[in-house]
Every structure is written in C-alpha cells, then in structure tokens.
PDB file of N, CA, C and O in Angstrom, chain B, residues numbered from 101:
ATOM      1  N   UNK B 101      14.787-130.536  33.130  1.00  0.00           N
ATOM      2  CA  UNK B 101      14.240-129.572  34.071  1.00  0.00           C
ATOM      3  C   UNK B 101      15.274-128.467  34.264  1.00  0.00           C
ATOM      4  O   UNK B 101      16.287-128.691  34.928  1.00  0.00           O
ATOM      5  N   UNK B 102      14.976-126.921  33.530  1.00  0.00           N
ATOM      6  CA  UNK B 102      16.033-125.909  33.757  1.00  0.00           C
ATOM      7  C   UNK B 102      16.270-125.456  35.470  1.00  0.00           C
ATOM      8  O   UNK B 102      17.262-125.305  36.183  1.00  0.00           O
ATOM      9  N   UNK B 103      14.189-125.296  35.745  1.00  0.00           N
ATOM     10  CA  UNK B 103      14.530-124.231  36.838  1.00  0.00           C
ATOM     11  C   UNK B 103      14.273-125.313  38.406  1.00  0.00           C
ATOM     12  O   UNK B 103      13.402-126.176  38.514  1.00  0.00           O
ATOM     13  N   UNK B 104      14.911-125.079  39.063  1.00  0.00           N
ATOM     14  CA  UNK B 104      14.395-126.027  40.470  1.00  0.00           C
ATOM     15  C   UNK B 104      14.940-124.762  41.107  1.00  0.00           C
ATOM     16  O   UNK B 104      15.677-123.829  40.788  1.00  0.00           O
ATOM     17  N   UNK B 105      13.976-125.313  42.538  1.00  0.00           N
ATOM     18  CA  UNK B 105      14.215-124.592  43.372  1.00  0.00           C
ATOM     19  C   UNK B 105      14.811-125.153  44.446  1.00  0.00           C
ATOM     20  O   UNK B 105      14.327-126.226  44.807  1.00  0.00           O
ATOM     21  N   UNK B 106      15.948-124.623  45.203  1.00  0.00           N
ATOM     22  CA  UNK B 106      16.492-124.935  45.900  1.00  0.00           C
ATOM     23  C   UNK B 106      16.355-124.726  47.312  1.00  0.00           C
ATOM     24  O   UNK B 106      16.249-123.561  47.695  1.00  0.00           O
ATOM     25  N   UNK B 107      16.339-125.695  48.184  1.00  0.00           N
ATOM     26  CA  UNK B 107      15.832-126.060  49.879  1.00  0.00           C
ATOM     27  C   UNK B 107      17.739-125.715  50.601  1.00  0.00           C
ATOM     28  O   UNK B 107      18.708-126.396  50.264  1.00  0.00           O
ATOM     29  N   UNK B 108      17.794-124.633  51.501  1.00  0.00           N
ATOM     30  CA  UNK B 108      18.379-124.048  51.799  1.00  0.00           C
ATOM     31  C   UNK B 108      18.465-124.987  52.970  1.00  0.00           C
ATOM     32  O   UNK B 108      19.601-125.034  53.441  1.00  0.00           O
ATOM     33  N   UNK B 109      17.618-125.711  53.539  1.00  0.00           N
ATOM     34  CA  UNK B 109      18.358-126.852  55.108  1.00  0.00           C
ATOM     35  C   UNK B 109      18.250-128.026  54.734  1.00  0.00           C
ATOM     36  O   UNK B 109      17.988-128.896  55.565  1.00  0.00           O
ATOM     37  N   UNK B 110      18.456-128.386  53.171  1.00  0.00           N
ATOM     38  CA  UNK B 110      18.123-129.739  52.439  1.00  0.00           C
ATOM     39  C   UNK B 110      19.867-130.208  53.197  1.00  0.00           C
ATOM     40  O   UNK B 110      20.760-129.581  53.768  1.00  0.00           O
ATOM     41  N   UNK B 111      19.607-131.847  52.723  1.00  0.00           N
ATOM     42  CA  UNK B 111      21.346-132.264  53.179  1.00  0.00           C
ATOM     43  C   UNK B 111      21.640-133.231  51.773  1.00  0.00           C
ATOM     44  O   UNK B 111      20.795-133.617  50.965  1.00  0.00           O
ATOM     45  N   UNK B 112      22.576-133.392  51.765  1.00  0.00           N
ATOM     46  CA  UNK B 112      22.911-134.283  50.388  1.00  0.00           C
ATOM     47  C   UNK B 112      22.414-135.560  50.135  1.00  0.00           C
ATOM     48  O   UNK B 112      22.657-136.118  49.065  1.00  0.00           O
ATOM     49  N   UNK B 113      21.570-136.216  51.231  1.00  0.00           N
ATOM     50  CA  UNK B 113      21.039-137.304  50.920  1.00  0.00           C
ATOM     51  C   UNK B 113      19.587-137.225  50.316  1.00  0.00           C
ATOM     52  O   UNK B 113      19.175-138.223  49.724  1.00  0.00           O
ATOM     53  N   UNK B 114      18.754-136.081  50.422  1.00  0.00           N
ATOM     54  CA  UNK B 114      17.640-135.410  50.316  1.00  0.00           C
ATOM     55  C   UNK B 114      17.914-135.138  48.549  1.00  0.00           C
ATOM     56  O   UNK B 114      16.820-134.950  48.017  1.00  0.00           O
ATOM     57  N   UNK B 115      18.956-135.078  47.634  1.00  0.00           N
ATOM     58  CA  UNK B 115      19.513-134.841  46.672  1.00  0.00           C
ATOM     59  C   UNK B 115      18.898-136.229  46.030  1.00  0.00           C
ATOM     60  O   UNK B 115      18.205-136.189  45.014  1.00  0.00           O
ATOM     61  N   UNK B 116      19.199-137.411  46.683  1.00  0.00           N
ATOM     62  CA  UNK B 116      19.682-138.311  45.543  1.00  0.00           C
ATOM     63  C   UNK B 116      17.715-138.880  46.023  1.00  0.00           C
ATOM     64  O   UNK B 116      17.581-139.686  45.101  1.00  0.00           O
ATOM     65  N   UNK B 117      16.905-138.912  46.473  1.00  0.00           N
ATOM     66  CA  UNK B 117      15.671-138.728  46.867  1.00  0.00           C
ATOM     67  C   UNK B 117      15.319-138.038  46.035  1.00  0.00           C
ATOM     68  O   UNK B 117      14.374-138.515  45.408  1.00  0.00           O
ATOM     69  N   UNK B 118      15.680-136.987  45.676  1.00  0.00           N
ATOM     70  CA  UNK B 118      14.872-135.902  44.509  1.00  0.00           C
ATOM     71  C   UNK B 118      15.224-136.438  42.923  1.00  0.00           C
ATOM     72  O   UNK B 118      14.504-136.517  41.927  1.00  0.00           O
ATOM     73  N   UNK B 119      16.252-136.674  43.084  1.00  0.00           N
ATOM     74  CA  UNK B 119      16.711-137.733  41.607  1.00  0.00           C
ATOM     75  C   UNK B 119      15.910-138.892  41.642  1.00  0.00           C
ATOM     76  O   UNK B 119      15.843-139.465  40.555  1.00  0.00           O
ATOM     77  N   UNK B 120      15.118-139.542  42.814  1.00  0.00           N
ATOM     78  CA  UNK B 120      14.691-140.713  42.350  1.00  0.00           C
ATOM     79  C   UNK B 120      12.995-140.582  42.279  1.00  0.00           C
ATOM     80  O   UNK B 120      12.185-141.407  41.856  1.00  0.00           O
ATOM     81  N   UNK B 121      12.781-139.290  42.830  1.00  0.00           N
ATOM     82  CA  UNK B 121      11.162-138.947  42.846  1.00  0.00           C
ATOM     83  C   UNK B 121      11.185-138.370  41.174  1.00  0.00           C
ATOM     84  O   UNK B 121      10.668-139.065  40.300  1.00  0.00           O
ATOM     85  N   UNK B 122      11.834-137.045  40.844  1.00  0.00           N
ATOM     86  CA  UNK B 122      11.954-137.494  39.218  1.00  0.00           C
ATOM     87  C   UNK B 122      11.778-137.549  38.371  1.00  0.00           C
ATOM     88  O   UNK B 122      11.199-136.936  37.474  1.00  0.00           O
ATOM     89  N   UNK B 123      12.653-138.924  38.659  1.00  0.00           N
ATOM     90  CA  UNK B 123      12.671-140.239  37.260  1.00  0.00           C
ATOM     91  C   UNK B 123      11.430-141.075  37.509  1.00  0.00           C
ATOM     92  O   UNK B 123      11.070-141.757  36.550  1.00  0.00           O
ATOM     93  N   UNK B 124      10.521-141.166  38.912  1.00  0.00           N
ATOM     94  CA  UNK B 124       9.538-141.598  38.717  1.00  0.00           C
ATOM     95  C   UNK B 124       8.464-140.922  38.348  1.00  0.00           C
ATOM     96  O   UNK B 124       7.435-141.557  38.116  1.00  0.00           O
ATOM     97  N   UNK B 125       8.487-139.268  38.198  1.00  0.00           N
ATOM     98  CA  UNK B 125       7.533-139.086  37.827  1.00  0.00           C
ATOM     99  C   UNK B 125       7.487-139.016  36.358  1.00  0.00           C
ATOM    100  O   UNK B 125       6.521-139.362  35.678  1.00  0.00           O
ATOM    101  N   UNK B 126       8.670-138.513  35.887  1.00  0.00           N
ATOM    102  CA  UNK B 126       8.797-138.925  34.252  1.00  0.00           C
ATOM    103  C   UNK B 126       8.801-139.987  33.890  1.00  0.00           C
ATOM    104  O   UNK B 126       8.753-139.925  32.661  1.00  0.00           O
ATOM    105  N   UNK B 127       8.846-141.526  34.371  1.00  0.00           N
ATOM    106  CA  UNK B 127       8.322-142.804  33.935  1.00  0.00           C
ATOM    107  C   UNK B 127       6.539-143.015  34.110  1.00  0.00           C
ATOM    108  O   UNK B 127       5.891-143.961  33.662  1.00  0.00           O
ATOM    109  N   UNK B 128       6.177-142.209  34.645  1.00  0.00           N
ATOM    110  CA  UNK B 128       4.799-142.115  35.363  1.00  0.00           C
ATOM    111  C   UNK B 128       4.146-141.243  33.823  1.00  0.00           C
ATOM    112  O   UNK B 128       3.200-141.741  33.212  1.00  0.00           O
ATOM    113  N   UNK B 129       4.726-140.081  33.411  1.00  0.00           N
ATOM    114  CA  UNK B 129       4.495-139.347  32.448  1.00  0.00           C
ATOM    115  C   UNK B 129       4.783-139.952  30.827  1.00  0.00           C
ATOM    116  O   UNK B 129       4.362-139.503  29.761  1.00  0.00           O
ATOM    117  N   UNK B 130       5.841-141.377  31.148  1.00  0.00           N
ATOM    118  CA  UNK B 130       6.522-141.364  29.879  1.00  0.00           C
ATOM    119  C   UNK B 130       5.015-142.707  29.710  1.00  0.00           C
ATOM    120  O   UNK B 130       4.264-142.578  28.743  1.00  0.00           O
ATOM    121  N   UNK B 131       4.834-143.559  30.453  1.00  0.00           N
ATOM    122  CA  UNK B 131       3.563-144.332  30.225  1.00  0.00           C
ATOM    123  C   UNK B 131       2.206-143.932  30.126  1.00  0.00           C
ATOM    124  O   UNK B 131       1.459-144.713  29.537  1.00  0.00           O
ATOM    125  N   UNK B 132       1.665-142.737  30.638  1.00  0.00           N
ATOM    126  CA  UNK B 132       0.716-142.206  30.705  1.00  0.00           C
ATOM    127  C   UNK B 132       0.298-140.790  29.756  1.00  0.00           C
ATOM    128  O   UNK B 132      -0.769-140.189  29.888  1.00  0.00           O
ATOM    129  N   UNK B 133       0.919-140.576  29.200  1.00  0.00           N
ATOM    130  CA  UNK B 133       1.140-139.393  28.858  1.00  0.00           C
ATOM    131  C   UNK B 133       1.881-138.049  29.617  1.00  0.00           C
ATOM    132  O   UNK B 133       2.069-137.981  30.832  1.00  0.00           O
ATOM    133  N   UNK B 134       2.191-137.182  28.799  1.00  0.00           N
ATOM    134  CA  UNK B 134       2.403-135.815  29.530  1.00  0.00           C
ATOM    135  C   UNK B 134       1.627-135.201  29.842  1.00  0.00           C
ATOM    136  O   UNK B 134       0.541-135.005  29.296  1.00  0.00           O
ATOM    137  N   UNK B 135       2.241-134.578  31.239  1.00  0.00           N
ATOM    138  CA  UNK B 135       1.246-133.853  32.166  1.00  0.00           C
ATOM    139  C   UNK B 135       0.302-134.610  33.004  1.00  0.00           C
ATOM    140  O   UNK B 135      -0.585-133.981  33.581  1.00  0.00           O
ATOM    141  N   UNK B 136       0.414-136.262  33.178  1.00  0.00           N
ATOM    142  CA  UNK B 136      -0.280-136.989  33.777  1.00  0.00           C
ATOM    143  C   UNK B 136      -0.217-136.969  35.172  1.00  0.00           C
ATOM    144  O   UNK B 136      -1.224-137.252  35.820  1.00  0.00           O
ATOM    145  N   UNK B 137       1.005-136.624  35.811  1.00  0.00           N
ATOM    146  CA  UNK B 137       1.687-136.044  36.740  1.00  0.00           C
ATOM    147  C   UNK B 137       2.456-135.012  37.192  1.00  0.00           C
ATOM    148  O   UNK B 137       3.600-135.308  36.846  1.00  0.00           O
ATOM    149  N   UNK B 138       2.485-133.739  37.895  1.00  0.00           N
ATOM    150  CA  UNK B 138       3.406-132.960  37.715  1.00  0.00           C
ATOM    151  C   UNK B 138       3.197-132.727  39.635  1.00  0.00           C
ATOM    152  O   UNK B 138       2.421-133.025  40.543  1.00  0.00           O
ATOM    153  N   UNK B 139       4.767-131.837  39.333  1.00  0.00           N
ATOM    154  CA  UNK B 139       4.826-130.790  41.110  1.00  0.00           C
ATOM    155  C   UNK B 139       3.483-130.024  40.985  1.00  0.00           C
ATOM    156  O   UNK B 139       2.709-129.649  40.104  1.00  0.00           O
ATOM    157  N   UNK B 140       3.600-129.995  42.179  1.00  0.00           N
ATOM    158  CA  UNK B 140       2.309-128.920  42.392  1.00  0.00           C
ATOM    159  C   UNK B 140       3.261-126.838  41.928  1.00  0.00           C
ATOM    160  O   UNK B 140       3.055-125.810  41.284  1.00  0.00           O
ATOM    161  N   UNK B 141       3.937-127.277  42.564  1.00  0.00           N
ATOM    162  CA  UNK B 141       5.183-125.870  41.903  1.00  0.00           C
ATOM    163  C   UNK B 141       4.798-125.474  40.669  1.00  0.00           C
ATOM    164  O   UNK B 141       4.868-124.275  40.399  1.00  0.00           O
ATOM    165  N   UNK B 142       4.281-126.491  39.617  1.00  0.00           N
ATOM    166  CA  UNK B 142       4.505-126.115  38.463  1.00  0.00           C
ATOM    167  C   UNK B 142       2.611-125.527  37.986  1.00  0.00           C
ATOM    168  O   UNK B 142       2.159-125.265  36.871  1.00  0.00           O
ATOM    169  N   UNK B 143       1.857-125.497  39.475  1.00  0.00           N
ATOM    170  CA  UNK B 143       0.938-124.746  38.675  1.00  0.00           C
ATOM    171  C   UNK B 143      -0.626-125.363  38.402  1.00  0.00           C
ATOM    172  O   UNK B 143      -0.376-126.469  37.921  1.00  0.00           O
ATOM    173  N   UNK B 144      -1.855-125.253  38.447  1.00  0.00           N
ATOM    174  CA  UNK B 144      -2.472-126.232  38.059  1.00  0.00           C
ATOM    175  C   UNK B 144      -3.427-125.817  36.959  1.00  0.00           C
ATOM    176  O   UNK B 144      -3.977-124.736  37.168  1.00  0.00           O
ATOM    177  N   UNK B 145      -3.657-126.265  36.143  1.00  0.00           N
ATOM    178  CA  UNK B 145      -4.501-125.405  34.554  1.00  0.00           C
ATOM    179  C   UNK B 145      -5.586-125.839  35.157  1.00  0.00           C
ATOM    180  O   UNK B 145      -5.613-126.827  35.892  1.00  0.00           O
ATOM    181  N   UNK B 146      -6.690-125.012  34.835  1.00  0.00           N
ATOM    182  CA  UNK B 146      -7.742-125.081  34.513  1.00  0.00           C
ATOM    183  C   UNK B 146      -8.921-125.469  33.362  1.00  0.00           C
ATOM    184  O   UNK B 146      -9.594-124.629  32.766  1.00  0.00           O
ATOM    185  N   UNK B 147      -8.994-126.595  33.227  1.00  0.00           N
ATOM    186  CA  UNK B 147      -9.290-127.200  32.351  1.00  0.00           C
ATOM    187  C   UNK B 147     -10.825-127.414  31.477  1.00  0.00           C
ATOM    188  O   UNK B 147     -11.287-127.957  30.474  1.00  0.00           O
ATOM    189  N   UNK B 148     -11.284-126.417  32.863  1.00  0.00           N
ATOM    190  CA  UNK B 148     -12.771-126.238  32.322  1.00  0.00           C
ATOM    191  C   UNK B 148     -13.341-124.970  32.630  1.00  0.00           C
ATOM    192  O   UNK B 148     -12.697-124.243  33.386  1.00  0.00           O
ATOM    193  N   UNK B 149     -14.704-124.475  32.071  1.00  0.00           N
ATOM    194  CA  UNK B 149     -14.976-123.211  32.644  1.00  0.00           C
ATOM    195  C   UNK B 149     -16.340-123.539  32.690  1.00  0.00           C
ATOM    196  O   UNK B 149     -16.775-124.512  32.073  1.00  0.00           O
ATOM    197  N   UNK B 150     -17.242-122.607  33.557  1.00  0.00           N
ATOM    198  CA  UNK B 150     -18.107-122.688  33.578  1.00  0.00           C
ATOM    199  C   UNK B 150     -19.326-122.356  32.381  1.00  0.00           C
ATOM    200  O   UNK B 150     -19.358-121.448  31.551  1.00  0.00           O
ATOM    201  N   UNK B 151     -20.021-123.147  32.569  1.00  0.00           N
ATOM    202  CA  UNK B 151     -21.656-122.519  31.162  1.00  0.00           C
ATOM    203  C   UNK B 151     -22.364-121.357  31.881  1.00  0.00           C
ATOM    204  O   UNK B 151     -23.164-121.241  32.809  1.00  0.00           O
ATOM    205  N   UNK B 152     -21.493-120.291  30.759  1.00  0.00           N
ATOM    206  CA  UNK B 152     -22.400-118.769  30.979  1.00  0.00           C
ATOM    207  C   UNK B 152     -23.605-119.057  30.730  1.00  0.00           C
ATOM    208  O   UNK B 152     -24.278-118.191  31.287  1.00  0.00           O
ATOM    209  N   UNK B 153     -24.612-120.160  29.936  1.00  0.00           N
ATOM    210  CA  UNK B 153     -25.823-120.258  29.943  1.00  0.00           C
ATOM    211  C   UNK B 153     -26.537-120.476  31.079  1.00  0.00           C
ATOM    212  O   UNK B 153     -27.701-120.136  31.293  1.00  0.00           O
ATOM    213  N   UNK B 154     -25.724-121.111  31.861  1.00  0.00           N
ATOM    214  CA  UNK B 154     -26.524-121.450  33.533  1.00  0.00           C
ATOM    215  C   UNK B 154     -26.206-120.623  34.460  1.00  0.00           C
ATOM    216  O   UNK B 154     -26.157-121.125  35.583  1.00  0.00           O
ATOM    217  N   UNK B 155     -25.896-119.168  34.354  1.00  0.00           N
ATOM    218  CA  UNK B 155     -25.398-118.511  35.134  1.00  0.00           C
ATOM    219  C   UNK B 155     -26.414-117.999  35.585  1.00  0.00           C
ATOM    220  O   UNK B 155     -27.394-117.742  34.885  1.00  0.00           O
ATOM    221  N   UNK B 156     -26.333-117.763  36.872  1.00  0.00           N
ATOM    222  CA  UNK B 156     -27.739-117.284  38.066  1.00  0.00           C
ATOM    223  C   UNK B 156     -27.546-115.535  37.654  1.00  0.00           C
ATOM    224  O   UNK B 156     -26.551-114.856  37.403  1.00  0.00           O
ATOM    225  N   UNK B 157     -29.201-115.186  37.739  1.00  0.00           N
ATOM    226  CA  UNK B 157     -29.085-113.583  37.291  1.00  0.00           C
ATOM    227  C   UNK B 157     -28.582-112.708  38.621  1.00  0.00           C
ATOM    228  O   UNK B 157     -28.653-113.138  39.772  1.00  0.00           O
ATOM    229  N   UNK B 158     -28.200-111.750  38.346  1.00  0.00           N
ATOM    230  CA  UNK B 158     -28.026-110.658  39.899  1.00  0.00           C
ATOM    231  C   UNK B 158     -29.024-109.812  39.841  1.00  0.00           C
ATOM    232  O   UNK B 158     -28.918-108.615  39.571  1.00  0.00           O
ATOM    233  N   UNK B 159     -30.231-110.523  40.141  1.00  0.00           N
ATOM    234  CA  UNK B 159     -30.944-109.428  40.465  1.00  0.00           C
ATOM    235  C   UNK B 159     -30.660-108.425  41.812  1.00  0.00           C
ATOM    236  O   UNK B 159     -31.104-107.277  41.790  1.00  0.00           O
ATOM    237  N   UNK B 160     -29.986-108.865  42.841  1.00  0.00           N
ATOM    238  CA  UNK B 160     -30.089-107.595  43.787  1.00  0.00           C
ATOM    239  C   UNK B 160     -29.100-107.117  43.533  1.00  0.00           C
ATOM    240  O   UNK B 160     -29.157-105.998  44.044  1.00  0.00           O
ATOM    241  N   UNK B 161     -27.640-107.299  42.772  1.00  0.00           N
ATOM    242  CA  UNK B 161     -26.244-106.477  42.364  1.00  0.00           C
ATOM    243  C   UNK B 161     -26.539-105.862  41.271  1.00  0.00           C
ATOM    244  O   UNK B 161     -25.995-104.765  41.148  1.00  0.00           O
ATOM    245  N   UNK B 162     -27.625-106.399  39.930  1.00  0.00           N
ATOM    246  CA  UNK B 162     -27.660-105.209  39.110  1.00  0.00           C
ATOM    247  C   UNK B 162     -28.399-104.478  38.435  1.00  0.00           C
ATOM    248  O   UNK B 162     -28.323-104.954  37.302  1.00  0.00           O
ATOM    249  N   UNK B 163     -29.080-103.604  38.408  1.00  0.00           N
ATOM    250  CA  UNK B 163     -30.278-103.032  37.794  1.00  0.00           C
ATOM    251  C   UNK B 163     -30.606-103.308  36.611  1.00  0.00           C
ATOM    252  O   UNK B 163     -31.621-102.795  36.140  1.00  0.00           O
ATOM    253  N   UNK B 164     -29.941-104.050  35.977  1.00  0.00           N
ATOM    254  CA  UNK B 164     -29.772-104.291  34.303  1.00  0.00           C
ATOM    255  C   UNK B 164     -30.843-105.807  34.250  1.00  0.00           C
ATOM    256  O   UNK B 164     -31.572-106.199  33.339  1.00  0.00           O
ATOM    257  N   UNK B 165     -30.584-106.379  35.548  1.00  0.00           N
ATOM    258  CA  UNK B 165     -31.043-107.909  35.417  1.00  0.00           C
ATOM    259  C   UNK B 165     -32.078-108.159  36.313  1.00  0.00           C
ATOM    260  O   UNK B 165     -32.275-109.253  36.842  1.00  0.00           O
ATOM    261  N   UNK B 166     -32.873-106.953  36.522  1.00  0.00           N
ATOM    262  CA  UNK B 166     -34.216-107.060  37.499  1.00  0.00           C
ATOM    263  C   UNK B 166     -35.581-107.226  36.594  1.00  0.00           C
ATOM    264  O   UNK B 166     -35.875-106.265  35.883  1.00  0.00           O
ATOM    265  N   UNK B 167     -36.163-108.020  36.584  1.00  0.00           N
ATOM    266  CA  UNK B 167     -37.026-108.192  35.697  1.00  0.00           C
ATOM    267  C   UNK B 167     -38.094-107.086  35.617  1.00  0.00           C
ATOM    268  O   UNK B 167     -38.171-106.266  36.532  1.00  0.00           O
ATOM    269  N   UNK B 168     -38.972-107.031  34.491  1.00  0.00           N
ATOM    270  CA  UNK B 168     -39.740-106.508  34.199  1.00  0.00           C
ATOM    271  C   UNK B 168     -40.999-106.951  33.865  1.00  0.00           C
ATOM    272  O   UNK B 168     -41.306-107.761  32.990  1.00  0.00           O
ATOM    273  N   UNK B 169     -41.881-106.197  34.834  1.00  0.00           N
ATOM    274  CA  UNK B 169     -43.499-106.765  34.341  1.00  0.00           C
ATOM    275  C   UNK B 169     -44.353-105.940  33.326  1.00  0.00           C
ATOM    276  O   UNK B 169     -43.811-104.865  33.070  1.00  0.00           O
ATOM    277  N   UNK B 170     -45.020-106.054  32.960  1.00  0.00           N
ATOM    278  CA  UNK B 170     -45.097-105.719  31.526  1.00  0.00           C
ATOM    279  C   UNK B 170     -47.258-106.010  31.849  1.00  0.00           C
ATOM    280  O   UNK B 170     -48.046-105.864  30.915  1.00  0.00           O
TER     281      UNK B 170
END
C-alpha cells in the first residue's frame, strides 16, 4: 500500500490497529480473491449498467419521443 492517509489526532496505538485491520483484510482478499474486500477510500466500481432497451421514453422532456398517430 503506497498511498494512506494520515489521521492527524490518531495516537500510536491506533497504528498498530491499522496494521492488524490490514493484514486482515489482505488474508480476507488472499482467500477470496482480489477485490473481495477493500476501504471504502479506495472507491466503489460499478459493475453493472443499466439495459438501454428498457429505458422509459421522455415523452414530456423531448419532442423527438412523443408519439405519432398516423
């Protein structure tokens, strides 16, 4: 881990707590795979997107998608 961020009213016992949270989450990662666990710091992917096929039309936002009777 290059970058951490550092807690400015942390005390030195709060140190060896962060060394042991971790190594558990990289034993947590080293059995489960990577990325099975992470900080929330580090972000959360998005792993799915929605089906533009089921997307609701705008008919009252756009003139393009107001139907036509014929």
């Amino acid at each position: 881990m290059q970058d951490q961020q550092i807690d400015l009213f942390a005390d030195t016992a709060s140190e060896e707590k962060d060394d042991r949270l971790s190594k558990a989450l990289d034993a947590i990662n080293a059995k489960y795979g990577r990325g099975s666990i992470l900080h929330l710091s580090e972000g959360i992917a998005k792993l799915w997107q929605m089906m533009r096929a089921m997307l609701t039309p705008n008919y009252t936002t756009s003139w393009n998608q107001i139907p036509k009777v014929k």
